[in-house]
NUSEKOL-471779 format. One record per residue: residue in three letters; y negated, z negated, x negated of N, C-alpha, C in turn. Coordinates in steps of 0.1 Angstrom, whole numbers, plus 5000, padded with zeros to 4 digits. Example, Ala and Ser with C-alpha at 12.3 -4.5 7.8 and 13.67 -1.06 7.14 Angstrom:
BEGIN
  residuo  n_north  n_up  n_east  ca_north  ca_up  ca_east  c_north  c_up  c_east
      ALA     5057  4922    4868      5045   4922     4877     5033  4922    4868
      SER     5022  4929    4872      5011   4929     4863     5000  4921    4871
# end
This chain:
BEGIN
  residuo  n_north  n_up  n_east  ca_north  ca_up  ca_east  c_north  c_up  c_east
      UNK     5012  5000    4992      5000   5000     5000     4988  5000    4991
      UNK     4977  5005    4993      4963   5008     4985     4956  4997    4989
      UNK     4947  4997    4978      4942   4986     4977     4930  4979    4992
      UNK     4927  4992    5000      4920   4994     5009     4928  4992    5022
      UNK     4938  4998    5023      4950   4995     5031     4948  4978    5034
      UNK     4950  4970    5017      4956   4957     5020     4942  4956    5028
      UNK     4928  4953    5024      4923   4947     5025     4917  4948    5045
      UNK     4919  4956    5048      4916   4959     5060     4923  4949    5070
      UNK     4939  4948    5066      4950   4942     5070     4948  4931    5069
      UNK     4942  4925    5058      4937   4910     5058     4927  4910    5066
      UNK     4916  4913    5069      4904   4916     5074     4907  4917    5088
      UNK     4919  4925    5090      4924   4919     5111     4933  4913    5113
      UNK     4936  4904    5106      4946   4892     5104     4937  4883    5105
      UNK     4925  4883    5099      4915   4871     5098     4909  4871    5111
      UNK     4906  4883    5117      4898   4885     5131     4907  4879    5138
      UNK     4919  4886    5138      4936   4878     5148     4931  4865    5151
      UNK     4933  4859    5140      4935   4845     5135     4922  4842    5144
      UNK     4912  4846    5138      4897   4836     5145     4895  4834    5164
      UNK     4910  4844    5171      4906   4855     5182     4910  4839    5188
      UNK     4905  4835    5203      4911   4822     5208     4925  4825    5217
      UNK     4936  4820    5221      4948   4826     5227     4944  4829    5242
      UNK     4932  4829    5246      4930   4839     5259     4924  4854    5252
      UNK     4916  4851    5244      4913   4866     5241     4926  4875    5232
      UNK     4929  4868    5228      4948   4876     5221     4956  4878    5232
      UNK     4956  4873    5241      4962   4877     5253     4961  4886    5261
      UNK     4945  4887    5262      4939   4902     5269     4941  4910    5261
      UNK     4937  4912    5252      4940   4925     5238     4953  4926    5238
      UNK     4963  4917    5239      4980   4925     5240     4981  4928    5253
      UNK     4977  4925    5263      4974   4931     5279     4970  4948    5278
      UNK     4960  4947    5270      4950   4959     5271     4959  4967    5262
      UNK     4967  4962    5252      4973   4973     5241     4987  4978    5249
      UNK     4994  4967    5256      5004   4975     5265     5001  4981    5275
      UNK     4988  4978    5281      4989   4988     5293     4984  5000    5286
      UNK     4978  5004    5275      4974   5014     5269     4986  5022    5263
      UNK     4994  5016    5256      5009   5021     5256     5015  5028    5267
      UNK     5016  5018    5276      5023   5024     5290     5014  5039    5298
      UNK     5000  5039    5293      4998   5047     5300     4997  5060    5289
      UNK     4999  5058    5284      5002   5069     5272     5015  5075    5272
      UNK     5029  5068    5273      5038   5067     5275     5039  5076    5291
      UNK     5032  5073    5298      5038   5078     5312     5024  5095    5314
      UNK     5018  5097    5306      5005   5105     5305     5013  5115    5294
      UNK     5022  5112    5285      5029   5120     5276     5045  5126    5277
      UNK     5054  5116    5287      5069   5118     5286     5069  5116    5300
      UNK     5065  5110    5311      5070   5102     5322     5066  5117    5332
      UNK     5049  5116    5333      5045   5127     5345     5049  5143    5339
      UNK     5046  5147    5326      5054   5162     5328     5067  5162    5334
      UNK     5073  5154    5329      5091   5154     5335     5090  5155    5353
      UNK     5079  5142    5354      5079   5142     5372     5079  5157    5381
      UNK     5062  5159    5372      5061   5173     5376     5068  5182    5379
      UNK     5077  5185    5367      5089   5193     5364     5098  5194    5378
      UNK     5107  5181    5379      5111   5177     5385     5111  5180    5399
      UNK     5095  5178    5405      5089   5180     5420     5092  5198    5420
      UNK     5088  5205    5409      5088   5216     5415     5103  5221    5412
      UNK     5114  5216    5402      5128   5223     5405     5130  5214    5419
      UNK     5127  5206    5427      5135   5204     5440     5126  5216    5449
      UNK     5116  5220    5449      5108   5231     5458     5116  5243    5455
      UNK     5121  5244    5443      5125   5261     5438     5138  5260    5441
      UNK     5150  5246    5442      5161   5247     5445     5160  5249    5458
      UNK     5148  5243    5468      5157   5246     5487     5153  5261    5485
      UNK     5143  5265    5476      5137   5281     5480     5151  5290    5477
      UNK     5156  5282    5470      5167   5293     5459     5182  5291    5472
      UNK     5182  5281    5474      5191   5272     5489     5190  5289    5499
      UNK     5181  5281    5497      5176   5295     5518     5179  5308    5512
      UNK     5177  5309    5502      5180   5329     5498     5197  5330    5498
      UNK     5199  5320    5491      5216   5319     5493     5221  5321    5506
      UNK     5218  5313    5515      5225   5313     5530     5223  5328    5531
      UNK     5204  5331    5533      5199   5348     5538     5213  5359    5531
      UNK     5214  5360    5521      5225   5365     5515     5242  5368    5515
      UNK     5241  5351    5519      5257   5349     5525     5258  5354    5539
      UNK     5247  5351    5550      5246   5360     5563     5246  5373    5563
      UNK     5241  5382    5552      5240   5394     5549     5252  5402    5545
      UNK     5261  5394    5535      5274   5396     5534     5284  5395    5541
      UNK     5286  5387    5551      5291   5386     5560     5292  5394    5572
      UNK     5277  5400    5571      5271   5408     5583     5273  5424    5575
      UNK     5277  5424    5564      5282   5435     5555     5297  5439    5559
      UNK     5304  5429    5554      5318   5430     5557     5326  5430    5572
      UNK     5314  5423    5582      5319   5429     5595     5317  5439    5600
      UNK     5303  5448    5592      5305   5465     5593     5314  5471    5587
      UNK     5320  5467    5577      5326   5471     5566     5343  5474    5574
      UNK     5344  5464    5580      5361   5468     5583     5362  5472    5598
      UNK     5352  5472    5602      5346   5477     5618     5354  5492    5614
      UNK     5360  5502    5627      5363   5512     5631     5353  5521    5626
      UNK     5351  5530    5621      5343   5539     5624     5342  5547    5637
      UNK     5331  5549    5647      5331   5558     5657     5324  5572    5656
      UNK     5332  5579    5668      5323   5591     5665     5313  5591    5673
      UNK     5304  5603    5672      5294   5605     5684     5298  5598    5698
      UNK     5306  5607    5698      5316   5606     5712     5316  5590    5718
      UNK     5328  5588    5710      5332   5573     5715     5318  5566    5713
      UNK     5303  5566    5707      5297   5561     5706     5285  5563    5722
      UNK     5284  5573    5725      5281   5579     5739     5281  5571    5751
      UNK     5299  5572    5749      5308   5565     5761     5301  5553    5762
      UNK     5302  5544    5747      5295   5527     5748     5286  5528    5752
      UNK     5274  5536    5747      5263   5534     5754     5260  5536    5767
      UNK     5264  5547    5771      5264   5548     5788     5272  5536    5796
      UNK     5281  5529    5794      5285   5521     5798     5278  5508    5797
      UNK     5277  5504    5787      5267   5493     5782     5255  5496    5788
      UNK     5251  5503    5791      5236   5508     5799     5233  5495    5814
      UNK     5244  5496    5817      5248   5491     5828     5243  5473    5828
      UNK     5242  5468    5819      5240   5453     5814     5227  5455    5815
      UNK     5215  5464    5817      5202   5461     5817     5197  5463    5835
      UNK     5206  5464    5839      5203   5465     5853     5202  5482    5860
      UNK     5203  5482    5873      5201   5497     5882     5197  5508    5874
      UNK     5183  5505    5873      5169   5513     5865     5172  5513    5850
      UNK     5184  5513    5844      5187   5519     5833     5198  5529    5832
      UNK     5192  5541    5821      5203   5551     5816     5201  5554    5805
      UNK     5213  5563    5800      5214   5570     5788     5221  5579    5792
      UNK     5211  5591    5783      5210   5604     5783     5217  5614    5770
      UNK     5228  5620    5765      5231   5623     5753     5224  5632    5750
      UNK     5215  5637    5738      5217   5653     5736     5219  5654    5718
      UNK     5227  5660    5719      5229   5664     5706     5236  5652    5697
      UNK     5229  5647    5684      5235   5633     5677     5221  5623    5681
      UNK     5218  5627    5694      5210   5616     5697     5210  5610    5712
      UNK     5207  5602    5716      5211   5595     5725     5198  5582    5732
      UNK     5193  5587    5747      5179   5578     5752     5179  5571    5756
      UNK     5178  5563    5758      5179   5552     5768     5164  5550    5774
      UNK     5170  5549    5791      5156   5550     5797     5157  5534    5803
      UNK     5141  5531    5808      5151   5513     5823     5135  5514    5824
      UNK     5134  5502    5834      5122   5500     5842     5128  5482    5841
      UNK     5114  5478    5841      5119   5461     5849     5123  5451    5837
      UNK     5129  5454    5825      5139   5452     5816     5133  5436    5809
      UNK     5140  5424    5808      5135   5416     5804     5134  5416    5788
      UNK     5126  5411    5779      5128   5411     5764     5139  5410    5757
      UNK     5144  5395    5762      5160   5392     5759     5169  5405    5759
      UNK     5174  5407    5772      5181   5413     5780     5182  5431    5767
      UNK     5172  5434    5770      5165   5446     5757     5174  5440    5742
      UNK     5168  5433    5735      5171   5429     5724     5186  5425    5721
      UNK     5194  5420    5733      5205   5417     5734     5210  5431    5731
      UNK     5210  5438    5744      5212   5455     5738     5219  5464    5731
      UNK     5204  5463    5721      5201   5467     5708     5208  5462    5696
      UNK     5212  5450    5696      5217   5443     5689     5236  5452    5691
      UNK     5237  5449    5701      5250   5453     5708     5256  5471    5700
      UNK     5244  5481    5707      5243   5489     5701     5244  5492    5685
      UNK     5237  5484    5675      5242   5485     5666     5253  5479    5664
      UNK     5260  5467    5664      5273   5466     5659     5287  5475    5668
      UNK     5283  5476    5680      5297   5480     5693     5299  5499    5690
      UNK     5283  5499    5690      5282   5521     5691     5277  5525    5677
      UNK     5273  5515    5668      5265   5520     5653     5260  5529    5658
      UNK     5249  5530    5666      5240   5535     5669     5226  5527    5663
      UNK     5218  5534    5655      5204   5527     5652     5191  5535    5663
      UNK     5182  5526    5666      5171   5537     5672     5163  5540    5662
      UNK     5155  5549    5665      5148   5553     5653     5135  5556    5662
      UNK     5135  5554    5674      5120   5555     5681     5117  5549    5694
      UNK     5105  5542    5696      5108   5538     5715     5094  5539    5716
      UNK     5091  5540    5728      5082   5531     5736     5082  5531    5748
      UNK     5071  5520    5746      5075   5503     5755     5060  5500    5762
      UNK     5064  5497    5775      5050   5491     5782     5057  5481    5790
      UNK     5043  5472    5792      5047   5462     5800     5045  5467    5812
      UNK     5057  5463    5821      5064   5463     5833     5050  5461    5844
      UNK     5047  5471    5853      5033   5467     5864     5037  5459    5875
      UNK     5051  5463    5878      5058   5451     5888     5065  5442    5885
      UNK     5062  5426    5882      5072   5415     5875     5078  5412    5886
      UNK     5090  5405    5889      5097   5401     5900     5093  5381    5895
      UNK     5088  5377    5912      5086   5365     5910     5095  5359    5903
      UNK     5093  5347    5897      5104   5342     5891     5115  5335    5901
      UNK     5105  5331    5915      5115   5326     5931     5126  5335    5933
      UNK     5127  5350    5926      5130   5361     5934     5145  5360    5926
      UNK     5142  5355    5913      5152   5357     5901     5168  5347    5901
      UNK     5177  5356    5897      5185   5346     5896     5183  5334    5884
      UNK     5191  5324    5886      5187   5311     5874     5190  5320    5861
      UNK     5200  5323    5860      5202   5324     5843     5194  5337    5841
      UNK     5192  5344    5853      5181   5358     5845     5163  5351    5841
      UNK     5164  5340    5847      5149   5331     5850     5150  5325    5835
      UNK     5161  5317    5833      5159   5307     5821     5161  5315    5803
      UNK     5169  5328    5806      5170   5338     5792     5157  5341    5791
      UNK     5151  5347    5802      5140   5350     5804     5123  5344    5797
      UNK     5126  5334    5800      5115   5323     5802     5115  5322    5789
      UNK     5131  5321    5780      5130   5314     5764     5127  5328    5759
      UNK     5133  5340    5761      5127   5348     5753     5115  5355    5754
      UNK     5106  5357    5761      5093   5364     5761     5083  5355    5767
      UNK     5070  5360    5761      5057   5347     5761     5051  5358    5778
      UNK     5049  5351    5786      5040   5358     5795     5024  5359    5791
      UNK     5024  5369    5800      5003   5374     5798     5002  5360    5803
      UNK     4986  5353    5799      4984   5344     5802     4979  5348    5813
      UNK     4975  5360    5820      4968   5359     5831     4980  5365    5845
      UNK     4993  5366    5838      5001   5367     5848     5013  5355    5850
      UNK     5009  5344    5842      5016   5333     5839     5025  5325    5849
      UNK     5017  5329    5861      5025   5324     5871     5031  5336    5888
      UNK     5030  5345    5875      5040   5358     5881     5053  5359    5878
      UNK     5059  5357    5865      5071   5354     5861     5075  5361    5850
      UNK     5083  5361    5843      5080   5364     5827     5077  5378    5827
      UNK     5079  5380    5816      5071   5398     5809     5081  5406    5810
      UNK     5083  5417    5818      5096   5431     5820     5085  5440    5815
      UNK     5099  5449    5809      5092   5458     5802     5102  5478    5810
      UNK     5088  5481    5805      5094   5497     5809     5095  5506    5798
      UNK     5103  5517    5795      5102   5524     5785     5115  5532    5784
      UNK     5115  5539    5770      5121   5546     5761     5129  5543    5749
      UNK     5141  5544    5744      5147   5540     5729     5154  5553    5730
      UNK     5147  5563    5714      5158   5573     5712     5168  5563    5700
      UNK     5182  5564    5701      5189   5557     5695     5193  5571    5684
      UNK     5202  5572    5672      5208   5577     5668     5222  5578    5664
      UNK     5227  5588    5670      5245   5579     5669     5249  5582    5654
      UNK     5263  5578    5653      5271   5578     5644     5273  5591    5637
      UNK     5277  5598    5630      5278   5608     5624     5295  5609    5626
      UNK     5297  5625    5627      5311   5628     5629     5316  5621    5614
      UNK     5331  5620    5620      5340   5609     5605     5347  5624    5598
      UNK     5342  5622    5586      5347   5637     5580     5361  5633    5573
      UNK     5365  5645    5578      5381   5646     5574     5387  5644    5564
# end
């Protein structure tokens, strides 16, 4: 140790010494809480940090997994599904037409396929569509859609066409107590392609 070294070290040994045991008390108060926050300002909060954002990036990373596992799944149940032809795809849809009520049809022409309806609740539509792609692999590729000028009261409706109803579409606010939103329109769907030999 240098000779400057020692003397310093004497020199706060001597202060130590003169300090009374309340004021050495607060000074080792004041030196460990200065430790500790040094300690928790250098190793403790990056790590926290750290920490807070791998549990945000693991549910984000969570949810893509499931989206993915749903997708695969929803892969492999196209995947071993029949292939249909136009044809047999036709048939389903004209048939299935029938689930939207009276005031719906389908019309074939060519590798395309229309579906017409009046009245049609959101659900009821969407259900469908849904149907359509997995039953006829049929995709649409065009529609339009207006809201329905005659709603049928909701008094008029049966219960379960009232309660699908009600959960799936928001009414006009100024027809709110007309009864939910029907819709009128068009879907050109596109069928399946002939299965080549």
């Amino acid at each position: 140790m240098s000779a400057l070294g020692h003397g310093l070290s004497q020199r706060w040994q001597a202060q130590w010494a003169g300090l009374s045991g309340r004021e050495r008390a607060g000074l080792g108060l004041a030196a460990s809480l200065l430790t500790l926050a040094l300690v928790w300002s250098l190793a403790v909060a990056p790590a926290w940090r750290q920490w807070q954002q791998g549990q945000g990036q693991t549910a984000a990373l969570q949810q893509q997994w499931q989206y993915m596992q749903a997708l695969q799944a929803q892969a492999s149940a196209l995947k071993g599904q029949a292939r249909l032809g136009p044809e047999e795809a036709a048939r389903w849809l004209q048939t299935s037409v029938t689930t939207l009520g009276p005031t719906a049809s389908v019309s074939v022409n060519g590798d395309m396929a229309t579906a017409q309806f009046k009245g049609i609740s959101g659900a009821a539509l969407a259900q469908w569509l849904a149907q359509t792609r997995s039953q006829a692999q049929s995709l649409p590729v065009q529609a339009r859609l207006s809201r329905s000028a005659s709603a049928t009261p909701l008094s008029a409706l049966p219960a379960a066409v009232t309660s699908a109803s009600a959960q799936a579409t928001a009414p006009h606010p100024s027809s709110a107590s007309a009864g939910p939103v029907l819709w009128d329109g068009q879907i050109v769907l596109q069928l399946p392609p002939k299965a080549k030999p």
